[in-house]
N, C-alpha and C positions, 0 to 999 in steps of 0.2 A: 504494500500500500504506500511504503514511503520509503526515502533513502536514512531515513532516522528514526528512531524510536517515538512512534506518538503517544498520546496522553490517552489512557482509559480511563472511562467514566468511574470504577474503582478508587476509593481514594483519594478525589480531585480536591481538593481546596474551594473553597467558596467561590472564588472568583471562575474559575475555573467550571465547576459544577453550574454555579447560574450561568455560563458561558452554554453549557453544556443543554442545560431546561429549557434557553430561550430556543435554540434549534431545533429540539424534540417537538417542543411546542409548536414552532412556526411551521416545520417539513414534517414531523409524523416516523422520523429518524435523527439520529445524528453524522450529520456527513462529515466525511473524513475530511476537509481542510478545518472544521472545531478542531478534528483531533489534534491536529498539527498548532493550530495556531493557539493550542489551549499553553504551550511553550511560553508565550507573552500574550497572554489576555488583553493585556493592556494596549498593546502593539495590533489587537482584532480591533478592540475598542476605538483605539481614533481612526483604523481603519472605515468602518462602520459610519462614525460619524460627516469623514469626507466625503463617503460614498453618499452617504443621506444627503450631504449638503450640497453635492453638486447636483444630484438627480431631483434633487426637489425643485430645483432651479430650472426647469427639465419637463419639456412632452416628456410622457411615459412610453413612447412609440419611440419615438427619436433613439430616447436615452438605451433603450433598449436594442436598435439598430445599432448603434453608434457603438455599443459594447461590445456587440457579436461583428460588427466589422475590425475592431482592435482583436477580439480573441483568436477571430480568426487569424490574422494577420502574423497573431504571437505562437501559431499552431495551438492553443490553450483548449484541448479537447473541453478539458471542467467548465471552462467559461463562456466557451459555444453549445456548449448543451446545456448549461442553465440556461443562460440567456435567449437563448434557439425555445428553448421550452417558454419559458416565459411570453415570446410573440405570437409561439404557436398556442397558446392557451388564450392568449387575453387580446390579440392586435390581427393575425392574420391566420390563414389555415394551416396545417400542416406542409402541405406542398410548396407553398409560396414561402413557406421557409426555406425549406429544401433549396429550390432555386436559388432565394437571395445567398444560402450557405456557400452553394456551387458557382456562382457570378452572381451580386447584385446588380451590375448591368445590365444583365437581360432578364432579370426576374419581374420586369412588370411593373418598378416602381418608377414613382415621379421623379424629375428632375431634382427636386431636393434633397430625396431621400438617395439616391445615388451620389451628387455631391455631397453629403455630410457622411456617407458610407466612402467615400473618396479622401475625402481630407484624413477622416478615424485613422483608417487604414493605413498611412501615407506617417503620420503621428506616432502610431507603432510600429511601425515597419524602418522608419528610418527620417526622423523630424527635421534633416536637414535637408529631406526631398521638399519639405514644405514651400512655396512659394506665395510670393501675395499675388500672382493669379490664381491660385487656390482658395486665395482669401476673397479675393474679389469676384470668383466666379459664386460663393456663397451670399456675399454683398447685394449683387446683381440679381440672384434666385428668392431675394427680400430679407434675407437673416438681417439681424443686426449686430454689432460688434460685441455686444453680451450672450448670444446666441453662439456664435461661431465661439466665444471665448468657452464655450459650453460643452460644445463639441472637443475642443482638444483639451479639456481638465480632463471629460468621461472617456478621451480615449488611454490620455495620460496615465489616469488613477488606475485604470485596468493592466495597463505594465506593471504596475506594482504586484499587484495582486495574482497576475495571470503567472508572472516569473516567480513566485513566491513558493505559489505553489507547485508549479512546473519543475524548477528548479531543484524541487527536495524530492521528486518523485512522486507528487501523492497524486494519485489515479481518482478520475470522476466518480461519483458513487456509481455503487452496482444499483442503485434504481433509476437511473437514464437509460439503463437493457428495455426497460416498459415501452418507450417511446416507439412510435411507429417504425419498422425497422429502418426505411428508406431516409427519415428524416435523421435517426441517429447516425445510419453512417454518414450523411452529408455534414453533420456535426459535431464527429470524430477526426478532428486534424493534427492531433499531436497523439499523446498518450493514452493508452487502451482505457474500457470503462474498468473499474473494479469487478473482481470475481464476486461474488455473496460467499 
């Protein structure tokens, strides 16, 4: 599951344990980056709080786009199948995910939604591809300068995150297997899911 010893729910510490209740509680499991990052709670927690603060600031469609175009980009299996899951449940159908997984430019969306999946991408993939006709192609498509700054914090914050967990090995839960099959492998692009 991981290249390090993670934390069991055994024995956890307070912080650590309500670390442990809030994910039970919200997913119906505990997925394995709690276990990892039960390590520094503290280090989940202001994670937690950026994420909230920049997505709040944030369409929920966007912010959700705009993540699976960075996890993509980071190969971050874990964070294209949360996120992939996420659009497919609450913004668009399963298929239509699929595609955007496969190319967002030919999956059928607007011009917006391809330039701010263009800039994500471009952000985690390597931000000194960035140009200000990137910028200004978003400008132009009506974002405003708080908008597009939006776009590259939620691409940004998911480098953190995506290499985080990537980086120590720890594998997507074995509950993204549910997912329709077509759509999981379209959002499998780094590390395998976990076994059960």
């Amino acid at each position: 599951m991981a290249f390090i010893e993670t934390i069991g729910e055994d024995g956890a510490t307070a912080p650590i344990a309500r670390l442990f209740t809030e994910h039970r509680d919200q997913l119906g499991y505990l997925p394995n980056y709690a276990r990892l990052f039960a390590h520094r709670p503290a280090v989940y927690e202001a994670w937690q709080q950026l994420k909230e603060t920049i997505a709040g600031s944030m369409d929920a469609r966007r912010y959700e786009l705009v993540t699976l175009a960075a996890a993509r980009e980071l190969r971050s299996s874990y964070c294209a199948l949360a996120h992939g899951k996420v659009l497919a449940e609450r913004f668009l159908d399963p298929r239509t995910v699929r595609n955007i997984a496969e190319d967002h430019r030919a999956a059928g969306l607007d011009e917006v939604d391809v330039a701010v999946m263009d800039l994500a991408a471009k952000v985690a993939a390597d931000t000194t591809s960035v140009t200000e006709n990137d910028i200004d192609r978003l400008r132009e498509l009506g974002l405003s300068d708080e908008e597009i700054f939006d776009v590259v914090l939620a691409a940004a914050a998911r480098c953190f995150f995506s290499k985080a967990v990537d980086g120590l090995g720890v594998e997507a839960d074995a509950e993204y297997d549910e997912l329709e099959p077509e759509l999981r492998e379209a959002l499998t692009v780094g590390r395998p899911i976990a076994t059960r």
